[in-house]
C-alpha positions, 0 to 999 in steps of 0.5 A: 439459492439452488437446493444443495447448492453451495453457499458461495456458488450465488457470488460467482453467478452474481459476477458471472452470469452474462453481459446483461445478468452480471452485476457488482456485488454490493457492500454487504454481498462483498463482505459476505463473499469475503467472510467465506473465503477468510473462514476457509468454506470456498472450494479452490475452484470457486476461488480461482473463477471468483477473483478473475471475474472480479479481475476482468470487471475490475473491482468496485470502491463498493466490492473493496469496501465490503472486502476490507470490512470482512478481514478488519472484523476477522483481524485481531489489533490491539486497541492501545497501538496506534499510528499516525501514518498507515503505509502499504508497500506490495508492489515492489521495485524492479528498476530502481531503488524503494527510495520509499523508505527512506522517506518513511524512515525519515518522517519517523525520525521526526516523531511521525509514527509509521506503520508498513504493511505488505507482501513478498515473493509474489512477482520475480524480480522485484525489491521488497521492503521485508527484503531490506529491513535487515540492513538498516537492523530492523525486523519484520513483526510476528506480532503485534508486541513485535509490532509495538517494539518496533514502534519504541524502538524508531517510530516505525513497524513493518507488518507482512501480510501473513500476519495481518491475514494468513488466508489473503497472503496464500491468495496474494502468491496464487498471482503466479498460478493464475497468470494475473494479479487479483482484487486482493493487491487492492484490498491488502493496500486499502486494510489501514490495520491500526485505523491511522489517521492518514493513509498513502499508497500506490498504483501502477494503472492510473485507472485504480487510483480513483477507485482508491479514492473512493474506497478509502472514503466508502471506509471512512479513511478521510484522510488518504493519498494514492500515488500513482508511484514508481512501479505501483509503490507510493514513490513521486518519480521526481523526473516525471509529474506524477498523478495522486488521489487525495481524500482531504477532510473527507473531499476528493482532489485530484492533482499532479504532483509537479516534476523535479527533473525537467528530463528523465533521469538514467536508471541505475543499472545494478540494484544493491540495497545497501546503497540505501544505507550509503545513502542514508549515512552520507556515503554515496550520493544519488540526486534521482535517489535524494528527489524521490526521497524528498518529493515523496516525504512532502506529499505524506507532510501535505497529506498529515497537515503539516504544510498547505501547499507543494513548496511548503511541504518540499522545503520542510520535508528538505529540512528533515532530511538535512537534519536526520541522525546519519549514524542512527542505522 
């Protein structure tokens, strides 16, 4: 390091200093490089070309890692709270609806305990989850006593990324600044506050799922899915076969989750979330909506265990479904 320099001057020459001095940072440079920007001793400008080097080199499972460690030793959890199943949700919807959480509200109801945690606001457009809480009457959590209350109420909280880390959640809305997303929608996916048993998320470019992949077994996190869902959320698009990354009792598989539709299917032309608790109440009907909800809820029911294969797992997850408590919401 150059007399007077600035401490984290020496991450940034890592990642930039030409085609052939470049290089990844490794796990412990990661974290380092990330204990400084959550402890707030990184200069905006410092930041800024940080994150888009990383965005142009794209991001390493060992980068990711060494990022998750960092804000996990700096994330104050409650050791008695715990999950079965941790679902990050940060990309939203914009051409359908998040059939998503329908299925996450349906394995809840069946005694699965779920854990969301994602952002808002960050790209126009779109549906988020924290958008739709309060038409099923549910909250998003301050805390984690809210957290735990939610739990106790339906089996399922949803925590935004502000409470999980304020510091990520200001770099997660800078996407309209610099024009591009940064290695931060990564890591926020990959966090599994509660360190849950299973975890499922999403991607849109099929390149990130196996860097999830590997990411999530770098963590320990033996047990994962990453979808590559309907517009980057953890969503199977039950009208074309969709690609998951499964790490599975610590191995990695690769697979095509088959396609329930033999065409594609129309997309609806108006969004209104309310349609979800139609849907949810048996007052609507949507055969795109009821595939999505069931496809989806069978890959989380494969991940947890619960059935070997694919047609196990759609024809338990059709029973749930059929079975859940229409007036509950």
């Amino acid at each position: 390091m150059l007399a007077n320099e600035h401490p984290f001057a020496q991450y940034v020459r890592i990642l930039g200093k030409g085609k052939k001095g470049s290089r990844s940072l490794t796990q412990e440079e990661a974290r380092e490089a990330m204990a400084l920007i959550l402890e707030g001793q990184v200069r905006p400008e410092q930041l800024g070309a940080f994150l888009m080097l990383l965005r142009v080199k794209e991001e390493s499972p060992e980068e990711l890692s060494g990022f998750v460690r960092a804000v996990k030793a700096q994330m104050p959890v409650p050791d008695e709270l715990k999950v079965d199943l941790d679902w990050s949700t940060y990309a939203g919807k914009k051409n359908r609806l998040p059939w998503f959480f329908l299925s996450a509200l349906a394995l809840a109801e069946s005694g699965v305990r779920v854990l969301m945690h994602g952002a808002r606001g960050h790209t126009s457009g779109r549906i988020y989850i924290e958008d739709l809480l309060h038409v099923f009457g549910l909250k998003s959590s301050h805390n984690w006593l809210d957290a735990e209350l939610e739990l106790a109420h339906c089996n399922l909280a949803y925590v935004p990324i502000e409470m999980l880390s304020p510091v990520l959640a200001e770099v997660i809305n800078l996407r309209p600044i610099l024009g591009l997303r940064s290695p931060v929608h990564t890591l926020c996916r990959l966090l599994n506050p509660l360190d849950a048993a299973y975890r499922v998320d999403g991607v849109f470019h099929p390149a990130y799922g196996p860097m999830h992949q590997k990411t999530a077994k770098l963590l320990g996190q033996n047990n994962s899915v990453t979808i590559k869902g309907d517009g980057g959320e953890a969503e199977i698009k039950p009208d074309s076969d969709c690609t998951t990354q499964w790490v599975s009792d610590g191995e990695y598989v690769d697979d095509e989750w088959p396609r329930f539709f033999n065409q594609r299917e129309v997309k609806d032309k108006d969004l209104d979330v309310q349609d979800l608790l139609r849907f949810w109440r048996g007052d609507i009907e949507n055969s795109y909506g009821e595939a999505a909800v069931i496809q989806t809820m069978a890959v989380c029911l494969k991940l947890m265990g619960r059935a070997s294969n694919v047609t196990e797992a759609v024809e338990l997850a059709e029973g749930i479904w059929s079975d859940r408590n229409r007036s509950k919401y």
